[in-house]
C-alpha positions in Angstrom: -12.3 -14.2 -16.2 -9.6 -16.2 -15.3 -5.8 -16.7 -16.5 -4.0 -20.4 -17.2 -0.5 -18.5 -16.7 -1.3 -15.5 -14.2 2.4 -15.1 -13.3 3.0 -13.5 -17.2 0.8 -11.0 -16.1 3.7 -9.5 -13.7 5.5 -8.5 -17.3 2.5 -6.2 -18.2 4.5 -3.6 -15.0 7.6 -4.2 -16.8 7.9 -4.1 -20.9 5.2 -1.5 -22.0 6.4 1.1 -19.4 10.1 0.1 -20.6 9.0 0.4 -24.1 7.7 3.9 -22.7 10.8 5.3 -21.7 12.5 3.6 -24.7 10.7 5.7 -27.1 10.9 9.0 -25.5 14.4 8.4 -24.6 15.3 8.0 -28.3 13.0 11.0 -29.4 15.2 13.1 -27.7 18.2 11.8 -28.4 16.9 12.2 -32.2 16.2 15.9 -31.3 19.5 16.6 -29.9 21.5 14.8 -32.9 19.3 17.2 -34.8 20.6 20.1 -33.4 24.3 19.1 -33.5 24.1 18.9 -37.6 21.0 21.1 -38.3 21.0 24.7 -37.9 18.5 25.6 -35.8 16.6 28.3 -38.2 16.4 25.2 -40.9 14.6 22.6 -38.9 10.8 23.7 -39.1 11.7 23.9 -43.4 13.3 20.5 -43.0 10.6 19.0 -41.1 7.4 20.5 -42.9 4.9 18.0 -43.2 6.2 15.4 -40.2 3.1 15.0 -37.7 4.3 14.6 -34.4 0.8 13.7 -33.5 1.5 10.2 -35.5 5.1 9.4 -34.3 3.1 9.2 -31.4 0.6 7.4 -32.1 3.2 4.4 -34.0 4.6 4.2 -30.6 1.5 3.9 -28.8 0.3 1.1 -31.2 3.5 -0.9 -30.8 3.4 -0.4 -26.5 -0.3 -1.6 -27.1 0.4 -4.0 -29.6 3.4 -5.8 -26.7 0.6 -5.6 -24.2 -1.9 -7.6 -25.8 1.0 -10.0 -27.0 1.2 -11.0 -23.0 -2.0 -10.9 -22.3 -2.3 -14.1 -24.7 0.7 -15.7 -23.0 -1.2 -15.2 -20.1 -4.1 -17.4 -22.0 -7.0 -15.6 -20.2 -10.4 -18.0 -20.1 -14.1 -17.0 -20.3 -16.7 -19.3 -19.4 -16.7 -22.8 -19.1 -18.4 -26.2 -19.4 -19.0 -29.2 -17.6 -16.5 -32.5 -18.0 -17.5 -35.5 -15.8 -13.2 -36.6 -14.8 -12.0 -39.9 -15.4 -9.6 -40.8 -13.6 -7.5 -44.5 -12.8 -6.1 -44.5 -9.0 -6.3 -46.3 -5.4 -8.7 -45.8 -2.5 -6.4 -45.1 0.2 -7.8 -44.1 3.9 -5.3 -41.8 6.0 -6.2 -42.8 9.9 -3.9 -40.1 12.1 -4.0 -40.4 15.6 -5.5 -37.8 17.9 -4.8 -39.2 21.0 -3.2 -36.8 23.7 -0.2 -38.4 23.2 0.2 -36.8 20.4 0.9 -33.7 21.7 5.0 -35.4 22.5 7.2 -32.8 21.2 10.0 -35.3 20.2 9.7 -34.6 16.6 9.2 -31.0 15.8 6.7 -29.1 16.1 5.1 -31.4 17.5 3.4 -35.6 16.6 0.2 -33.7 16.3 1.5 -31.9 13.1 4.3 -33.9 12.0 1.4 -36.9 11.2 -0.9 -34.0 9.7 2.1 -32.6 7.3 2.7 -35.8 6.3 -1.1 -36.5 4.9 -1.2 -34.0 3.5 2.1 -34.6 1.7 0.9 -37.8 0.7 -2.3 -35.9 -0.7 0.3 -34.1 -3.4 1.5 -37.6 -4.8 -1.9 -39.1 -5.0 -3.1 -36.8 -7.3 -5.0 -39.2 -9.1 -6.3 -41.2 -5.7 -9.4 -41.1 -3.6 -8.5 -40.3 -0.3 -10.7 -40.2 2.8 -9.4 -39.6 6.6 -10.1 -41.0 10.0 -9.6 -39.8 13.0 -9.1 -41.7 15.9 -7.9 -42.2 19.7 -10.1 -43.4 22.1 -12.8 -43.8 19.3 -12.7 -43.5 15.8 -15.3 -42.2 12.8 -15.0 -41.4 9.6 -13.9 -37.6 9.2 -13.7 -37.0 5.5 -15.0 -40.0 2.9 -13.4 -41.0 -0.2 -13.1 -38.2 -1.9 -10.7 -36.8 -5.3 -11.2 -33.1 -4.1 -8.1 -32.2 -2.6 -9.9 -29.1 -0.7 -11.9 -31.2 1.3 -9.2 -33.2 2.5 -7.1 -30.7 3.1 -9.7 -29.2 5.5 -10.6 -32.4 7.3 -7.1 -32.8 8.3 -6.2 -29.3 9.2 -9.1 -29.5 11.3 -8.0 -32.1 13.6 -6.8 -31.6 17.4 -6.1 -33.8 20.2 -10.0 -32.7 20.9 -11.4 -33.7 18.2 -12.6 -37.3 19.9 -13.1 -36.7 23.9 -12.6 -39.9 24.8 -9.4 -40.4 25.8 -6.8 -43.8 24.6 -5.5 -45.0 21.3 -7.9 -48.0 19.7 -6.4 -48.7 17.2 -8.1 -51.6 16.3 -11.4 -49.1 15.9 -9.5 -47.4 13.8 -9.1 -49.9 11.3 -12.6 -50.9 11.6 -13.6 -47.9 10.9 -11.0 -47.2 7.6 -13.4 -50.5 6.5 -16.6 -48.8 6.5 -15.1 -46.4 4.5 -14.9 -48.5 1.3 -17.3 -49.2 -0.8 -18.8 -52.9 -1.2 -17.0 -54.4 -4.9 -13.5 -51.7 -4.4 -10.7 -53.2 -5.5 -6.8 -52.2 -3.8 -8.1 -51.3 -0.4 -5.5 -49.7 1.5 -5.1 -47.7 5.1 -2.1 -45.4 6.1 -1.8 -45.4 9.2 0.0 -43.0 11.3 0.6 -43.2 15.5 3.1 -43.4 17.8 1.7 -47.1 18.5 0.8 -46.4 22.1 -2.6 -49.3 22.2 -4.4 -49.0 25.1 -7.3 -51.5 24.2 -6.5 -55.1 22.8 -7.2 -56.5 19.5 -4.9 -54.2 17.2 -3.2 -57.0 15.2 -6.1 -59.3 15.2 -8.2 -56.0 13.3 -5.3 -55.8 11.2 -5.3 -59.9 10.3 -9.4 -59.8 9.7 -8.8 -56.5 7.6 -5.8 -58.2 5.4 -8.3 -61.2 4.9 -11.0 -58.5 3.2 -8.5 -57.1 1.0 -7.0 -54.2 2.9 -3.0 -53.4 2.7 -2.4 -51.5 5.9 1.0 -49.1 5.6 1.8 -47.7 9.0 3.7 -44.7 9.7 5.5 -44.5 13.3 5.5 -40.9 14.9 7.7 -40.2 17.5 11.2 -41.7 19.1 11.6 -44.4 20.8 13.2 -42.5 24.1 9.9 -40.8 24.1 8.2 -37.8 25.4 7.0 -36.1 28.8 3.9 -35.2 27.7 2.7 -31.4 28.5 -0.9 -29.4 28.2 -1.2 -26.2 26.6 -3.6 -23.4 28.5 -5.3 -21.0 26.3 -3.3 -18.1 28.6 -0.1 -20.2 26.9 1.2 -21.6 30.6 1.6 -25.9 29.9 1.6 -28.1 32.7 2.5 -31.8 32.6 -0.1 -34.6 32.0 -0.5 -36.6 35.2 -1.7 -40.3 35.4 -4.1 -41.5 37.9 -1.3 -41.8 40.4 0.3 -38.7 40.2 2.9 -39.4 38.0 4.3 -37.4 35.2 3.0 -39.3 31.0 5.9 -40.5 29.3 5.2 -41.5 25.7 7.2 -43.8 23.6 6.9 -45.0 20.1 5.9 -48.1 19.9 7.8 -49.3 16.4 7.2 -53.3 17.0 3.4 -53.1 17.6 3.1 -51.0 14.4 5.2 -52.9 12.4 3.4 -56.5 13.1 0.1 -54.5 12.1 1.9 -53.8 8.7 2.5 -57.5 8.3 -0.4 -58.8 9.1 -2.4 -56.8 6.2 0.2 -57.2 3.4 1.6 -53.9 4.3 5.5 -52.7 6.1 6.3 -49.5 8.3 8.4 -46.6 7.7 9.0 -44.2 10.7 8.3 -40.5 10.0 11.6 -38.7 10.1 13.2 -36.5 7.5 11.3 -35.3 4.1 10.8 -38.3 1.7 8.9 -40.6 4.1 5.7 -40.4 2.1 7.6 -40.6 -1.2 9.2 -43.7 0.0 5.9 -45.3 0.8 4.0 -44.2 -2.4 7.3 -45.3 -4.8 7.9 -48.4 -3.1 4.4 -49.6 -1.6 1.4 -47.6 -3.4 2.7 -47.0 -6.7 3.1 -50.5 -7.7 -0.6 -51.6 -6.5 -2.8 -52.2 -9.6 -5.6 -48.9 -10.0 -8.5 -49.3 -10.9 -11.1 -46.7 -12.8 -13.5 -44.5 -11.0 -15.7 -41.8 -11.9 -16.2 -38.9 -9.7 -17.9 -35.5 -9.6 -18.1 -33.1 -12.6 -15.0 -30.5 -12.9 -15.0 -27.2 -15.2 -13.0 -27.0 -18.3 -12.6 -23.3 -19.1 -12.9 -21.8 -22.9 -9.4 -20.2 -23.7 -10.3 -16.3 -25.1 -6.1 -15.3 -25.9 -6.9 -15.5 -29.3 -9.1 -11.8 -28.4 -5.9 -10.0 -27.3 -3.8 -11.8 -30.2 -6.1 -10.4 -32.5 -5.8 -7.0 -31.5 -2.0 -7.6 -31.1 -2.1 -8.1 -34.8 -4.0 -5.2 -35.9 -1.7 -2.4 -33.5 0.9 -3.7 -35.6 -0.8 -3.7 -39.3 -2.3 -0.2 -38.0 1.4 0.9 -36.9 3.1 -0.4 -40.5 0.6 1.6 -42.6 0.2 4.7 -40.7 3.0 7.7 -42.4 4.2 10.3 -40.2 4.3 12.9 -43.0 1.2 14.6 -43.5 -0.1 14.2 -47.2 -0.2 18.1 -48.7 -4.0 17.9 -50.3 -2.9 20.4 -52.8 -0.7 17.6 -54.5 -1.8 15.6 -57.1 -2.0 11.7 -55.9 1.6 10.3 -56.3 3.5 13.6 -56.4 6.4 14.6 -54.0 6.7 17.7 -51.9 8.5 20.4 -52.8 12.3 20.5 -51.4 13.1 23.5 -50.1 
């Protein structure tokens, strides 16, 4: 069993017990007002035929009855049945880099993570989207397809390190190559986000990006990093980081490299936004993906679950009839149907 609105389940620890205390606070204050204006030797006359044994149980139906009346608001479901989701969106491919460069420490806590917390930020706006990642420094391959379950995603990018491809570099041109393959043959609204510090090590980049533009794919890149750059630093498992030395000796400095990444973005019918603050990926869906045309796709099945409140509402009702029609006097069997007890 499962609940639409868990969080009203919270008030189950709250009102019933408060009705609790309510109750037996004002028996007593009842007994003691009792006992101000009644004489004590005329309260069991007074009080002949009152069942305390149904006060009681009044109260208990009305705790149960506010019980049950959250437990609908909580709308608890029971079963469920298969619903094939339609749904109108892009296909958008999210290429992060994975290069060592990554591991700069110019933008908190690191390029690594920044580019990773901004996917998956772009995951919560594309709610009705196919997304797919690829990973990519030296090499590139397809680590999640196109895909509408959000769990999946999430997991391929958490998953990615600077050792997730060995081979070391930036080809970005692969990377673009390989967001192709990604789509399927007929797709409409192809589009790659793209997010690196721009550091190209092999050739080709913006001729990739012009061949790509000419099959139909808007490339949006994302620039990680500053511009003053980075000494770049390796983490031992032990915690100690020493600094990333070239093939002379020489300490890796790594700069963002806004113009390459911006002429990429041009060349497919795309622009670039650098990655600072919090509304980077809301300023590229508003302003760039949002106002692409979406097309329709069918994708896996998805549960739709069989709402039960109308169970506790029902007994909700009944506490309530049951509490309205119960007395608390005790009927005398020796009176005659109708007839009034004796005042004493």
């Amino acid at each position: 069993m499962t609940f639409a609105n868990p969080l009203v389940l919270w008030l189950l620890l709250v009102f019933p017990p408060a009705m609790v205390v309510f109750f037996w606070w004002a028996w007593r204050k009842n007994q003691s007002l009792m006992a101000q204006f009644i004489q004590t030797r005329l309260l069991p006359t007074l009080t002949v035929g009152l069942s305390p044994l149904r006060r009681k149980l009044r109260f208990g139906c009305l705790v149960g009855a506010a019980a049950c009346l959250l437990l609908a608001l909580a709308r608890p479901q029971w079963g469920f049945d298969w619903e094939e989701a339609k749904l109108r969106g892009l296909d958008i491919v999210v290429a992060i880099d994975t290069s060592k460069s990554m591991l700069a420490e110019d933008v908190n806590p690191s390029r690594l993570a920044r580019a990773k917390l901004a996917a998956l930020e772009l995951m919560q706006r594309a709610k009705s989207d196919r997304l797919g990642v690829v990973a990519f420094a030296g090499s590139a391959f397809l680590q999640c397809p196109l895909t509408i379950d959000d769990t999946a995603f999430r997991q391929s990018v958490d998953s990615l390190t600077v050792n997730t491809i060995p081979e070391g570099g930036t080809a970005l041109a692969e990377a673009i190559q390989t967001a192709l393959t990604a789509f399927k043959e007929g797709d409409n609204h192809k589009v790659l986000v793209l997010i690196s510090d721009g550091e190209d090590h092999d050739s080709g980049a913006l001729e990739a990006a012009q061949k790509a533009g000419q099959e139909g794919l808007r490339i949006y890149t994302i620039g990680v990093g500053t511009a003053a750059g980075e000494v770049l630093r390796l983490k031992a498992p032990d915690g100690h980081s020493d600094f990333l030395l070239d093939d002379e000796g020489h300490a890796v400095k790594s700069h963002l490299n806004e113009d390459l990444l911006r002429q990429i973005a041009s060349a497919a019918q795309g622009f670039y936004l650098p990655l600072r603050g919090a509304l980077t990926m809301d300023t590229l869906y508003e302003q760039g993906l949002s106002k692409l045309p979406k097309s329709e796709h069918q994708e896996k099945l998805i549960k739709r679950y069989h709402e039960r409140y109308h169970w506790p509402l029902a007994l909700a009702i009944g506490l309530l009839i049951a509490e309205a029609l119960l007395p608390e006097r005790k009927r005398d069997p020796k009176l005659p149907p109708g007839a009034l007890a004796p005042t004493p």
